[in-house]
PDB file of N, CA, C and O in Angstrom, chain B, residues numbered from 101:
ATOM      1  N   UNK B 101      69.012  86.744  76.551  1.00  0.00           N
ATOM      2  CA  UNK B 101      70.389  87.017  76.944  1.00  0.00           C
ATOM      3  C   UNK B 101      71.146  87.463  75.693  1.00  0.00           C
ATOM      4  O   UNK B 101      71.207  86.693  74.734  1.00  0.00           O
ATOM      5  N   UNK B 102      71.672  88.556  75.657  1.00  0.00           N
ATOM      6  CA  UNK B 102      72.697  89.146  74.980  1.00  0.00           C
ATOM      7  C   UNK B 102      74.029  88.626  74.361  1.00  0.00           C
ATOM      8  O   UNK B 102      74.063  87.450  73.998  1.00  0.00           O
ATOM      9  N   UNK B 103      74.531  88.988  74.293  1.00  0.00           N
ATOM     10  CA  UNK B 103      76.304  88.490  73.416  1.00  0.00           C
ATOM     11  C   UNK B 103      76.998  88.691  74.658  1.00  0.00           C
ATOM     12  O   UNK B 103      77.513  87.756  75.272  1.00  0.00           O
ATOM     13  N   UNK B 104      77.030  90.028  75.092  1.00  0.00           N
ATOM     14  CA  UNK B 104      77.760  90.299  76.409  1.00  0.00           C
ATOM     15  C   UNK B 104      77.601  89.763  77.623  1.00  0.00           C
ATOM     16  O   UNK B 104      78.452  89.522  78.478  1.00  0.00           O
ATOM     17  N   UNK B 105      76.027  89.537  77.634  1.00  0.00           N
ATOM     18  CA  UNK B 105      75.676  88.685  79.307  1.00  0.00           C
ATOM     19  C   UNK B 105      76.278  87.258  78.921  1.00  0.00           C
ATOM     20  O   UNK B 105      77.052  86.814  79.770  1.00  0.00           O
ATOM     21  N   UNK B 106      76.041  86.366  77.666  1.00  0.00           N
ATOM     22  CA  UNK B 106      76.766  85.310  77.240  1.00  0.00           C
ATOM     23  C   UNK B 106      78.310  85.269  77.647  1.00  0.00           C
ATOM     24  O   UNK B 106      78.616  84.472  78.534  1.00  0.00           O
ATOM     25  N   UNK B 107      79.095  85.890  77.196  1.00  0.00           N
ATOM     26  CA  UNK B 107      80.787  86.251  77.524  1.00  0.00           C
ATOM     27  C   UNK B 107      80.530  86.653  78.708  1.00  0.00           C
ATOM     28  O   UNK B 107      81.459  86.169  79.354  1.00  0.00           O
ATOM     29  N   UNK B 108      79.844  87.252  79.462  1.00  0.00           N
ATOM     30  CA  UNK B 108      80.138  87.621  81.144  1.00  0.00           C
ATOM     31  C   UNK B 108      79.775  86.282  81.920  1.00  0.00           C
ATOM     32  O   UNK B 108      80.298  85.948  82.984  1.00  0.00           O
ATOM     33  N   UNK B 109      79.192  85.850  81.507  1.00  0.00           N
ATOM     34  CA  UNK B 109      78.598  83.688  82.405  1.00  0.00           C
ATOM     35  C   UNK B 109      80.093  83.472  81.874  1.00  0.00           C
ATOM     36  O   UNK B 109      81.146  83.507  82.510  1.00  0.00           O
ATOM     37  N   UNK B 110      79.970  83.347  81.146  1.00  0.00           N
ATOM     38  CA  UNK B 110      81.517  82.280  80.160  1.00  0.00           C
ATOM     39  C   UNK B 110      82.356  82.777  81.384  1.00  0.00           C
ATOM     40  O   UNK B 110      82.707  81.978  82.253  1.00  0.00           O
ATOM     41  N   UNK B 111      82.661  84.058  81.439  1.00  0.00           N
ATOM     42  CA  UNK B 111      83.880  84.314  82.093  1.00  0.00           C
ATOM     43  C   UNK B 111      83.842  83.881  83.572  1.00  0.00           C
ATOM     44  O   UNK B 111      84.914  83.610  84.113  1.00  0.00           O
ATOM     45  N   UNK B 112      82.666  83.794  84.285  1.00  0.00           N
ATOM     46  CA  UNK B 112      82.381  84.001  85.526  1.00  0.00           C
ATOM     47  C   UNK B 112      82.623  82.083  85.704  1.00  0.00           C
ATOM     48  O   UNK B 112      82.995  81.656  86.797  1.00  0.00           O
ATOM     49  N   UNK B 113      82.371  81.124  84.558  1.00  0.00           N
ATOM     50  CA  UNK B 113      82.251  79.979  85.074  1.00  0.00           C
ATOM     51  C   UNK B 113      83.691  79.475  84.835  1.00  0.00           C
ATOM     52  O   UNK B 113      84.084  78.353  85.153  1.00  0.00           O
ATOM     53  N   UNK B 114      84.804  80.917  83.937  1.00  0.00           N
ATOM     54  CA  UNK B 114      85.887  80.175  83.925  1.00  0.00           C
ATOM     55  C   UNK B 114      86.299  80.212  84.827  1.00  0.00           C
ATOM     56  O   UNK B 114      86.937  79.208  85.143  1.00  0.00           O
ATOM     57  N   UNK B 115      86.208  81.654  86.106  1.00  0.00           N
ATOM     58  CA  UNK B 115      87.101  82.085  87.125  1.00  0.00           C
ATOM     59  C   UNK B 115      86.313  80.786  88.175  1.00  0.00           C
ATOM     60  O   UNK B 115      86.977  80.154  88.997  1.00  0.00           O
ATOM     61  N   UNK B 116      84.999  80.584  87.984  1.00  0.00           N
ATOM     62  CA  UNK B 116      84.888  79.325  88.959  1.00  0.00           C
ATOM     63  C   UNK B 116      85.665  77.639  89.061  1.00  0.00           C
ATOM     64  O   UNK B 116      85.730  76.778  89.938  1.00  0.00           O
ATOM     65  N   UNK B 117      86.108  77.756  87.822  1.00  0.00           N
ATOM     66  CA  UNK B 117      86.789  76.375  87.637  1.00  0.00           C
ATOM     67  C   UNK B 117      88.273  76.493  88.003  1.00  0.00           C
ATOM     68  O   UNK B 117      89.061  75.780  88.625  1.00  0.00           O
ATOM     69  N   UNK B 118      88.356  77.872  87.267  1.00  0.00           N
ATOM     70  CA  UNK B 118      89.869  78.285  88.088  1.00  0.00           C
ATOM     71  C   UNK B 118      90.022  78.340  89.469  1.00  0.00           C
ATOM     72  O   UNK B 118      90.967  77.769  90.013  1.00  0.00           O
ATOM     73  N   UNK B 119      89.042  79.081  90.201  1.00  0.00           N
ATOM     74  CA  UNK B 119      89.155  79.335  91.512  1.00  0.00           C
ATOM     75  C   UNK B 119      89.308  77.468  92.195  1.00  0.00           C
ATOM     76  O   UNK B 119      90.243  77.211  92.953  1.00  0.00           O
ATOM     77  N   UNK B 120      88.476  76.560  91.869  1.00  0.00           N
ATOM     78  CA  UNK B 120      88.075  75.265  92.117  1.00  0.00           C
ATOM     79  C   UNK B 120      89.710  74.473  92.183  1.00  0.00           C
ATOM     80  O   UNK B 120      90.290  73.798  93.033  1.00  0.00           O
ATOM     81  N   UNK B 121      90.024  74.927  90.925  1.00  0.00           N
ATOM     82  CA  UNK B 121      91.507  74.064  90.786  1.00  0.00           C
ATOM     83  C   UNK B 121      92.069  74.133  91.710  1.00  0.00           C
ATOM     84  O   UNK B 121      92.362  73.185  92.439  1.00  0.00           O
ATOM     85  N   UNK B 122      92.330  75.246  91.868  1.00  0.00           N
ATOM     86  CA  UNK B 122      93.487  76.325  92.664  1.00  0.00           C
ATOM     87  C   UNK B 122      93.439  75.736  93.974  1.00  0.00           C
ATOM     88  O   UNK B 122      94.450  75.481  94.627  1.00  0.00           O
ATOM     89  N   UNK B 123      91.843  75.446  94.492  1.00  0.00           N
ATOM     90  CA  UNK B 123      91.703  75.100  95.887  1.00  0.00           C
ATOM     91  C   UNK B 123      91.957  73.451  96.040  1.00  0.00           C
ATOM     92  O   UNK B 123      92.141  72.874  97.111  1.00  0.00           O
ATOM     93  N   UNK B 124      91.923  72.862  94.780  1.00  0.00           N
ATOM     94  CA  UNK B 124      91.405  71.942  94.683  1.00  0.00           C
ATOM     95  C   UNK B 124      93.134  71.010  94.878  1.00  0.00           C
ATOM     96  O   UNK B 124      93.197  69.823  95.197  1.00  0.00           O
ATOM     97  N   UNK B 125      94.651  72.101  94.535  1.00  0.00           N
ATOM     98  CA  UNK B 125      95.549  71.835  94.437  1.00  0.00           C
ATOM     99  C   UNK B 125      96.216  72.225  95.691  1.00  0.00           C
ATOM    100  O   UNK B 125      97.378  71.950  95.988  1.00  0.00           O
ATOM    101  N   UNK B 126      95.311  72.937  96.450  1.00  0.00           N
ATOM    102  CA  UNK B 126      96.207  73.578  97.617  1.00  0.00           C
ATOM    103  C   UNK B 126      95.629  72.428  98.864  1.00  0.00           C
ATOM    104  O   UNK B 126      96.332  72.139  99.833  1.00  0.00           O
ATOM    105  N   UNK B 127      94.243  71.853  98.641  1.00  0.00           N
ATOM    106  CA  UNK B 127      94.296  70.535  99.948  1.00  0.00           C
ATOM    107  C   UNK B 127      95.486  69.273  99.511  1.00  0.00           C
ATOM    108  O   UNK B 127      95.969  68.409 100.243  1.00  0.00           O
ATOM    109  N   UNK B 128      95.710  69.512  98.202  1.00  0.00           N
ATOM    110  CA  UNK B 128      96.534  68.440  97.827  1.00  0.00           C
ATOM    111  C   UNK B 128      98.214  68.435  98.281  1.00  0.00           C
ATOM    112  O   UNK B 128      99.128  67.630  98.458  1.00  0.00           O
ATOM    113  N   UNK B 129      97.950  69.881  98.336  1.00  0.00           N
ATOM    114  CA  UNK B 129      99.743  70.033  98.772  1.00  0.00           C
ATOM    115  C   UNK B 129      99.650  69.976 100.344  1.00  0.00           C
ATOM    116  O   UNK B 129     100.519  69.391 100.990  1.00  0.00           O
ATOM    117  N   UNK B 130      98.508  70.635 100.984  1.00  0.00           N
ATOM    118  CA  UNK B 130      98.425  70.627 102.166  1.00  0.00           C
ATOM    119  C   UNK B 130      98.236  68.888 102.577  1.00  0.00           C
ATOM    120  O   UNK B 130      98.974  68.583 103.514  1.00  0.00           O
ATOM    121  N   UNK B 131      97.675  68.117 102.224  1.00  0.00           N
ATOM    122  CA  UNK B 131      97.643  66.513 102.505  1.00  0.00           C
ATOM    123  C   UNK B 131      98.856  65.847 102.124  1.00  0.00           C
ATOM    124  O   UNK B 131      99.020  64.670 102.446  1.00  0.00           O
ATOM    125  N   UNK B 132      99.499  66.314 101.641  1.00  0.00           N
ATOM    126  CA  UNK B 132     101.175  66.032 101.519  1.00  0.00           C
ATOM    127  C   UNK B 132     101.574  66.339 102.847  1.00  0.00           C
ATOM    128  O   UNK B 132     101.551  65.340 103.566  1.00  0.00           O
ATOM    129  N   UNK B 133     101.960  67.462 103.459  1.00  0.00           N
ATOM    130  CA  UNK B 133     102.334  68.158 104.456  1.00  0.00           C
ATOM    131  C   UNK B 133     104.278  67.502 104.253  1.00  0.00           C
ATOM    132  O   UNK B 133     104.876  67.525 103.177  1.00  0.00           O
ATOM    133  N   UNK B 134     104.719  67.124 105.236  1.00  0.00           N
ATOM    134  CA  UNK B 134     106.079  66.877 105.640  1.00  0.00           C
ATOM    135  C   UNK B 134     106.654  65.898 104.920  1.00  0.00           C
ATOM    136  O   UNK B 134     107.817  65.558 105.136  1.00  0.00           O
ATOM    137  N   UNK B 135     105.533  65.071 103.534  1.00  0.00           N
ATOM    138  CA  UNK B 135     106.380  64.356 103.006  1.00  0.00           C
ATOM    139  C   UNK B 135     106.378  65.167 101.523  1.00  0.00           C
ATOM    140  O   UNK B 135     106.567  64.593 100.451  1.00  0.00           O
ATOM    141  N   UNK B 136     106.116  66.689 101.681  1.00  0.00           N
ATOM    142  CA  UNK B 136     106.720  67.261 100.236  1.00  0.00           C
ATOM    143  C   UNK B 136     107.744  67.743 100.333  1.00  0.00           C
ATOM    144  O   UNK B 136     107.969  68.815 100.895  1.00  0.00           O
ATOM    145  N   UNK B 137     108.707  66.885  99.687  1.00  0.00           N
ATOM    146  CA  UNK B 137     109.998  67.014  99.018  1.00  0.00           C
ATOM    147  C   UNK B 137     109.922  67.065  97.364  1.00  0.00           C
ATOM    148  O   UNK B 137     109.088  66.687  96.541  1.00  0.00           O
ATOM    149  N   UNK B 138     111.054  67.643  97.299  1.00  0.00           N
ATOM    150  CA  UNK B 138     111.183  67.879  95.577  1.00  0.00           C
ATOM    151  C   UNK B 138     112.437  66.738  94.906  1.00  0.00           C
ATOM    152  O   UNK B 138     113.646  66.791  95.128  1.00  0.00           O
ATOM    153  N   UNK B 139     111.749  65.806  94.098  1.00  0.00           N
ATOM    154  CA  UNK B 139     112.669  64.983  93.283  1.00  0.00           C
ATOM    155  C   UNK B 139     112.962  65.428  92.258  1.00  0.00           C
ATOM    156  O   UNK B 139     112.026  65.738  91.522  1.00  0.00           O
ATOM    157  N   UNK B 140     114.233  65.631  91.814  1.00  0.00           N
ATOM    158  CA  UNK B 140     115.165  66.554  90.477  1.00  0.00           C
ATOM    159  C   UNK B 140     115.462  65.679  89.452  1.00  0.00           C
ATOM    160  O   UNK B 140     116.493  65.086  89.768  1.00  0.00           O
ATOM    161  N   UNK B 141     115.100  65.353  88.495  1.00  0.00           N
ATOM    162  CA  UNK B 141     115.322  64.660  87.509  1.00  0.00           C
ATOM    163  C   UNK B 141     116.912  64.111  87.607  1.00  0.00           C
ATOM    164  O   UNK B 141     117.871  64.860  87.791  1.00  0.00           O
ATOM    165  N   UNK B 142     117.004  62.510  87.430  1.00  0.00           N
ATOM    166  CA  UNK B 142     118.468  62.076  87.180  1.00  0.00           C
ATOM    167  C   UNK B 142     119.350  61.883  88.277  1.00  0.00           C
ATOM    168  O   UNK B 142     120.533  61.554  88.190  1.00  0.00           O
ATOM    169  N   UNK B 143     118.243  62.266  90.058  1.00  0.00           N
ATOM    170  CA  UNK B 143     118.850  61.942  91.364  1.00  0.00           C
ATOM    171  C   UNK B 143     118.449  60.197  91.923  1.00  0.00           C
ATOM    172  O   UNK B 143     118.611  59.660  93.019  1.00  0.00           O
ATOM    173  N   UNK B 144     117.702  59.524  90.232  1.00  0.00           N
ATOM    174  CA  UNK B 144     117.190  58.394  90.794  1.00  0.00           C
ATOM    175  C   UNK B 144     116.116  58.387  91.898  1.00  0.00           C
ATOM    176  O   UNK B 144     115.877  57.351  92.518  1.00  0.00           O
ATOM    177  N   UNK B 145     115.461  59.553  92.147  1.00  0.00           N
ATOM    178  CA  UNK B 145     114.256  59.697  93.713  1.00  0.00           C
ATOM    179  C   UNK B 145     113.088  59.277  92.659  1.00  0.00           C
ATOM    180  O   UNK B 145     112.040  59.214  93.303  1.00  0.00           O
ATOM    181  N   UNK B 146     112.925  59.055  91.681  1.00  0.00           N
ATOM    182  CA  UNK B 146     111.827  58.847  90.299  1.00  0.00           C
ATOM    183  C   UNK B 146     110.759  58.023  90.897  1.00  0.00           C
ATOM    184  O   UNK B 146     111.230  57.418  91.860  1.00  0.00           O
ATOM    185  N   UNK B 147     109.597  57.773  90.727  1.00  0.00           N
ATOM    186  CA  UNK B 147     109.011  56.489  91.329  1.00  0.00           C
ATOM    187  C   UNK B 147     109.480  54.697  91.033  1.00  0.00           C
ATOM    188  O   UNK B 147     109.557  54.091  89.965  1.00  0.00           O
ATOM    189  N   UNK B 148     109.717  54.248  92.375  1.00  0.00           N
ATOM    190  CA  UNK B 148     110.096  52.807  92.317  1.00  0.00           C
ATOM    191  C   UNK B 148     111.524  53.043  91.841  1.00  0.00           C
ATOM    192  O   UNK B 148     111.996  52.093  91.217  1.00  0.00           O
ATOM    193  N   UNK B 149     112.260  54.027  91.987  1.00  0.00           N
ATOM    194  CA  UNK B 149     114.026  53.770  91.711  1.00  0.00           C
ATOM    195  C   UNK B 149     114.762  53.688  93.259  1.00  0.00           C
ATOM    196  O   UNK B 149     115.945  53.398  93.438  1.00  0.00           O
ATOM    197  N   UNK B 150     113.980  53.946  94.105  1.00  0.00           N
ATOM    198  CA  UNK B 150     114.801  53.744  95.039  1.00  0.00           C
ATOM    199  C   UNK B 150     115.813  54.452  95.667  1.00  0.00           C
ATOM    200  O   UNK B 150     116.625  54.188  96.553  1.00  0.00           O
ATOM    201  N   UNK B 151     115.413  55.962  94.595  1.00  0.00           N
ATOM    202  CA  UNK B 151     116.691  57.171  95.071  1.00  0.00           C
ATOM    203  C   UNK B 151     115.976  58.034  96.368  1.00  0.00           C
ATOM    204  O   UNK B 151     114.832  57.927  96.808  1.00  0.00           O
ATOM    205  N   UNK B 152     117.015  58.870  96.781  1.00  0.00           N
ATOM    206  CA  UNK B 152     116.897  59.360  97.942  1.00  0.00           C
ATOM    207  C   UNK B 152     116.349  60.926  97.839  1.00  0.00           C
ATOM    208  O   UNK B 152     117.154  61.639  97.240  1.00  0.00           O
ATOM    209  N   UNK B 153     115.191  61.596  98.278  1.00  0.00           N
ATOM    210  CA  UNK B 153     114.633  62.598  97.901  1.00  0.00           C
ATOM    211  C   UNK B 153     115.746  63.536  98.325  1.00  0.00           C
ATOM    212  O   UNK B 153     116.653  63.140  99.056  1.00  0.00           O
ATOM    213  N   UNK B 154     115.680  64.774  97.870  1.00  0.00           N
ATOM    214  CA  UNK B 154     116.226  66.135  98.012  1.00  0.00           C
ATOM    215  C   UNK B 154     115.316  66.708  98.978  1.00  0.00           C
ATOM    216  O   UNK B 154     114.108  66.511  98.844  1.00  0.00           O
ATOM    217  N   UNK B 155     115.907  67.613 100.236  1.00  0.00           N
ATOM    218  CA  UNK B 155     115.508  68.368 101.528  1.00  0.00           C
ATOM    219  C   UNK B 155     115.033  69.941 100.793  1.00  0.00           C
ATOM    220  O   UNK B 155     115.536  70.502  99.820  1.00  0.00           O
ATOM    221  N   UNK B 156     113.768  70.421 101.754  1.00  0.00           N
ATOM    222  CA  UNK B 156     113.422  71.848 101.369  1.00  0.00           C
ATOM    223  C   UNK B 156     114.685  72.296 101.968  1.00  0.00           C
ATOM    224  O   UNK B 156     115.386  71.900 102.900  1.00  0.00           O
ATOM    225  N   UNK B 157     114.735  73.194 101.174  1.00  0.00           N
ATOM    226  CA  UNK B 157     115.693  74.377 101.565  1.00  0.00           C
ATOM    227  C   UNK B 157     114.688  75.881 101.837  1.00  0.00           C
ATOM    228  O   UNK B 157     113.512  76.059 101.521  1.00  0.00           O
ATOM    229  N   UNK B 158     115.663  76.847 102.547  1.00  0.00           N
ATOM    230  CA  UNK B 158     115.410  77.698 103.421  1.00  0.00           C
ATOM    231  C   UNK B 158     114.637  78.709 102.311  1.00  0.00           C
ATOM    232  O   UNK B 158     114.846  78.225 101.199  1.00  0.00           O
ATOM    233  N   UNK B 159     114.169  79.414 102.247  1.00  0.00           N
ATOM    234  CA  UNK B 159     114.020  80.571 101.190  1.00  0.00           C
ATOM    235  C   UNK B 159     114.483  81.552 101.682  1.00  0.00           C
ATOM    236  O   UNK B 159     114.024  82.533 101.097  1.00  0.00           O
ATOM    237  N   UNK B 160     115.227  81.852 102.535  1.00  0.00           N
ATOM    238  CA  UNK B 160     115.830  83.406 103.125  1.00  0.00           C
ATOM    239  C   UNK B 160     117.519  82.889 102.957  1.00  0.00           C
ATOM    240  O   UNK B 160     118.050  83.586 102.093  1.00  0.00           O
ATOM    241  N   UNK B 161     118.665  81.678 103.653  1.00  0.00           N
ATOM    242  CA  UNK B 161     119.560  81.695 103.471  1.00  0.00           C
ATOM    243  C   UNK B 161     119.927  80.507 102.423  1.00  0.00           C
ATOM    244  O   UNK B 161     121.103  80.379 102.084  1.00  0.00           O
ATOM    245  N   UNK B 162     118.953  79.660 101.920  1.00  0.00           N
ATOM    246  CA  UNK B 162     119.305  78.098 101.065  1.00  0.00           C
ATOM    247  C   UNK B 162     119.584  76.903 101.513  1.00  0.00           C
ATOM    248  O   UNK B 162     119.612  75.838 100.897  1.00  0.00           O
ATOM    249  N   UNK B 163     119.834  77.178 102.852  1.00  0.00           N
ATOM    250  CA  UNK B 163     120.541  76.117 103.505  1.00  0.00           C
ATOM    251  C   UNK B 163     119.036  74.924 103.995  1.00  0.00           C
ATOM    252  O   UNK B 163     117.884  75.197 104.330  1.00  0.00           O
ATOM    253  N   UNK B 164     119.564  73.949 103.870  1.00  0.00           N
ATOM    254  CA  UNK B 164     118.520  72.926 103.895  1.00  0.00           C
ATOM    255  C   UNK B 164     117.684  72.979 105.145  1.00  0.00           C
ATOM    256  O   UNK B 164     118.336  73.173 106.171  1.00  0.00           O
ATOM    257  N   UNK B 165     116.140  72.824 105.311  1.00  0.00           N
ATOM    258  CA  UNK B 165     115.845  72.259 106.266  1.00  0.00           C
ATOM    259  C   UNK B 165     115.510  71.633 106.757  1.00  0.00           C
ATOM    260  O   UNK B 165     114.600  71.038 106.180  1.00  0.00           O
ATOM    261  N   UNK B 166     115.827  71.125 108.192  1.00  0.00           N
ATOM    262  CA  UNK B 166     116.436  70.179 108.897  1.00  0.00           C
ATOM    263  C   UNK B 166     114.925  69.368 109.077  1.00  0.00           C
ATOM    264  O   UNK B 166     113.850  69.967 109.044  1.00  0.00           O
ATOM    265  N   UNK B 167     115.056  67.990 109.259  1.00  0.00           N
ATOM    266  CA  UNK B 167     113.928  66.909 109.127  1.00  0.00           C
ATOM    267  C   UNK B 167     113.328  67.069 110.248  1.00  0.00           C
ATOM    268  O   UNK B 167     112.108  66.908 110.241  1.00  0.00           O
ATOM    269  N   UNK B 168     113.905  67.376 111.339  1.00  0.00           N
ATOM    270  CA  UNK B 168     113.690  67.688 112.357  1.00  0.00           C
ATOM    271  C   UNK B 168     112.340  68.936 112.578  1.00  0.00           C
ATOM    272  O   UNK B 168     111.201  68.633 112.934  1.00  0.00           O
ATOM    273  N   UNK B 169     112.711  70.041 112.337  1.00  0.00           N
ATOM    274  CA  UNK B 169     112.100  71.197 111.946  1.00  0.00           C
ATOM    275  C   UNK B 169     110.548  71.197 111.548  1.00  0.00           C
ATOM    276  O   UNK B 169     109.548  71.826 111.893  1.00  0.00           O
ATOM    277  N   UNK B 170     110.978  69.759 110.283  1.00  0.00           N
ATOM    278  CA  UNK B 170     109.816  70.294 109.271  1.00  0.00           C
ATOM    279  C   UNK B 170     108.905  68.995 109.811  1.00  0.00           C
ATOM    280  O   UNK B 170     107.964  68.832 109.034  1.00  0.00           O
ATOM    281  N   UNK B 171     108.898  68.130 110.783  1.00  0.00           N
ATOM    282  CA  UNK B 171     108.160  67.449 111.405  1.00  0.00           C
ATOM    283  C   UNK B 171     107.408  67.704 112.431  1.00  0.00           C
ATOM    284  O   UNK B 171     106.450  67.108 112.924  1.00  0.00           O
ATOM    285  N   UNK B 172     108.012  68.760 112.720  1.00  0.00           N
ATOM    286  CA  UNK B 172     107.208  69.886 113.821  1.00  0.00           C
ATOM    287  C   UNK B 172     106.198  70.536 113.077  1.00  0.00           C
ATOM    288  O   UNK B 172     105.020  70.525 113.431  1.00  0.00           O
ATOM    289  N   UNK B 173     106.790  71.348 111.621  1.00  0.00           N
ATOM    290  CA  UNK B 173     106.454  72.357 111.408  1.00  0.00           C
ATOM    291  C   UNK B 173     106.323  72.200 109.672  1.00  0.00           C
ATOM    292  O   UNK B 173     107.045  72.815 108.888  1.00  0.00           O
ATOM    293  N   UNK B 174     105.404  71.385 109.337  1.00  0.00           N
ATOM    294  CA  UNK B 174     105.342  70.640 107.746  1.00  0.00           C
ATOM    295  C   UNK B 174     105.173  72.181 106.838  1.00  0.00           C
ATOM    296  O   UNK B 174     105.318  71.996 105.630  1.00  0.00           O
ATOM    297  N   UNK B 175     105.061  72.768 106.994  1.00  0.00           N
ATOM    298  CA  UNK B 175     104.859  73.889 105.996  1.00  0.00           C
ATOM    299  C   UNK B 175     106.261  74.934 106.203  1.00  0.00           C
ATOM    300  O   UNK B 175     106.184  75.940 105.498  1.00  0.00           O
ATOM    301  N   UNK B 176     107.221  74.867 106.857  1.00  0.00           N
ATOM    302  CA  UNK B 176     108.162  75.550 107.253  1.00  0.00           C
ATOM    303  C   UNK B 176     108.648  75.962 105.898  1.00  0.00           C
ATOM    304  O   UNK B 176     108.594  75.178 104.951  1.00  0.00           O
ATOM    305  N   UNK B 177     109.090  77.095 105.795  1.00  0.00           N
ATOM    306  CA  UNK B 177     109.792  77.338 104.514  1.00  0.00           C
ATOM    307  C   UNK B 177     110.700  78.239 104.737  1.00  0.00           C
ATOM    308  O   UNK B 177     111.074  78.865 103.745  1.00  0.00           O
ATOM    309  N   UNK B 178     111.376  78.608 106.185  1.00  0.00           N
ATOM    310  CA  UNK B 178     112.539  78.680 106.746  1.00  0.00           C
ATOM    311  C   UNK B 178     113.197  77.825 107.557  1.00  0.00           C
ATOM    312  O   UNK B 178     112.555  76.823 107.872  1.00  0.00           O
ATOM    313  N   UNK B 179     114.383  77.935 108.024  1.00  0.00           N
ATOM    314  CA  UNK B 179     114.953  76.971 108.919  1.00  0.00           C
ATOM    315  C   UNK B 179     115.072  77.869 110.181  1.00  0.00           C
ATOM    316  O   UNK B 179     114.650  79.025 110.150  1.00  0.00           O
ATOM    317  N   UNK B 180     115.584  77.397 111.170  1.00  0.00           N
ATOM    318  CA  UNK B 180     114.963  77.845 112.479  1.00  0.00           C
ATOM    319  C   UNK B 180     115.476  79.239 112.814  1.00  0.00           C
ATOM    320  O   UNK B 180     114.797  80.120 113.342  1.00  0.00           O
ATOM    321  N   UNK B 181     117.171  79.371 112.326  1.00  0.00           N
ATOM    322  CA  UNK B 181     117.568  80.735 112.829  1.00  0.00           C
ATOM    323  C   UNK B 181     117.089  81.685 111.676  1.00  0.00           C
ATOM    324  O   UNK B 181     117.327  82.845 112.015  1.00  0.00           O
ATOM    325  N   UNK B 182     116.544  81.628 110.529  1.00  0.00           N
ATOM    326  CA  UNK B 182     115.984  82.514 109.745  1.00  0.00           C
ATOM    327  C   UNK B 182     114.204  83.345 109.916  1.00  0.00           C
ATOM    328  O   UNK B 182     113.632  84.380 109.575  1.00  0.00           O
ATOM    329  N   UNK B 183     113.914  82.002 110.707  1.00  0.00           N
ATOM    330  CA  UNK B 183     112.551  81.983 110.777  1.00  0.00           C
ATOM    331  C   UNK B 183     112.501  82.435 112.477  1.00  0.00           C
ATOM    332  O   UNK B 183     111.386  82.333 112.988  1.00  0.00           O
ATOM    333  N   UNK B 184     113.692  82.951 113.423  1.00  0.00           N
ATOM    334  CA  UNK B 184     113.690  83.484 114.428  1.00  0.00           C
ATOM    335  C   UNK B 184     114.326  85.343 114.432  1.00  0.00           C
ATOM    336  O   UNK B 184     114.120  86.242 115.248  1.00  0.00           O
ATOM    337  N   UNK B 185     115.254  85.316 112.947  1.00  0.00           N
ATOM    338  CA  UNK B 185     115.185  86.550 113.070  1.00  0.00           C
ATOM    339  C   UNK B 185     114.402  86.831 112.228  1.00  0.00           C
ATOM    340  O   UNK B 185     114.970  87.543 111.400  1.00  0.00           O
ATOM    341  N   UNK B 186     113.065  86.606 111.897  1.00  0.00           N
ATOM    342  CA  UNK B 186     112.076  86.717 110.948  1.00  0.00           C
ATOM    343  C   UNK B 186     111.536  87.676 111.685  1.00  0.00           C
ATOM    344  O   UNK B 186     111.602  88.868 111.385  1.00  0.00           O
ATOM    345  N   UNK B 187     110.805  87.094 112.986  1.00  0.00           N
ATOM    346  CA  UNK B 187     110.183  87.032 113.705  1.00  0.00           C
ATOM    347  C   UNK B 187     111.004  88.259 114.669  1.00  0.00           C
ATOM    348  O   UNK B 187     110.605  89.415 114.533  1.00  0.00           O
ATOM    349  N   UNK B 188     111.839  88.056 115.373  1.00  0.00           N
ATOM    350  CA  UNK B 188     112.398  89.228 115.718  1.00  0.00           C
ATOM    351  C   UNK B 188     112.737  90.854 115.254  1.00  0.00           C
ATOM    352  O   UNK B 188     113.165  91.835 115.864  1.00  0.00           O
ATOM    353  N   UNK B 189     112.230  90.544 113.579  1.00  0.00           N
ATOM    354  CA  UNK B 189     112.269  92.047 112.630  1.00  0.00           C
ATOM    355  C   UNK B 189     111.100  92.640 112.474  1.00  0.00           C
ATOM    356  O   UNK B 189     110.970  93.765 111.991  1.00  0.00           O
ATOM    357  N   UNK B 190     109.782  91.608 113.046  1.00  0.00           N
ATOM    358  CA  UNK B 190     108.376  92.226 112.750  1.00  0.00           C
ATOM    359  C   UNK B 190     108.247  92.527 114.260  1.00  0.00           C
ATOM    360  O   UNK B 190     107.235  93.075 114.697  1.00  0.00           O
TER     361      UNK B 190
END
C-alpha cells in the first residue's frame, strides 16, 4: 500500500465515524421527540433548578408552538396556521 491508498483508508474511516456520529445524534434527538425543548442559560430550566423550559417556536412566523401541536406532532417545527399555508403553497 502506497502513501495515497494510506490517506484514501484514513479518509474513508474518517467519513465513517463522521457519518456514525451524525446518525448516532439524530436517534438521540429523535428519542427525545416532544420533550426537546431548549433551556437558555440564566432561565433557571438548568438541571435540578427547577426552572421552567422555553417552547419551540415556529421557524416561518416565531411564534411559539403550542404543547398541544407538538404532542401530536413531536417533530413540528411550524405551528399549525404556518404549517397549513405551507402546505397549501406546494
Amino acid at each position: 500500500m502506497d502513501d495515497i491508498d494510506a490517506a484514501n483508508e484514513l479518509a474513508e474511516q474518517d467519513r465513517q465515524g463522521a457519518l456514525a456520529e451524525h446518525f448516532r445524534r439524530r436517534r438521540t434527538s429523535i428519542a427525545l421527540g416532544a420533550a426537546d425543548v431548549r433551556h437558555t442559560p440564566g432561565n433557571g430550566a438548568g438541571p435540578g433548578e427547577g426552572g421552567k423550559a422555553e417552547a419551540r417556536h415556529c421557524s416561518d412566523c416565531g411564534h411559539a408552538i403550542p404543547a398541544q401541536r407538538l404532542a401530536a406532532q413531536p417533530y413540528a417545527t411550524r405551528c399549525i396556521g404556518c404549517q397549513t399555508k405551507h402546505e397549501r403553497e406546494r
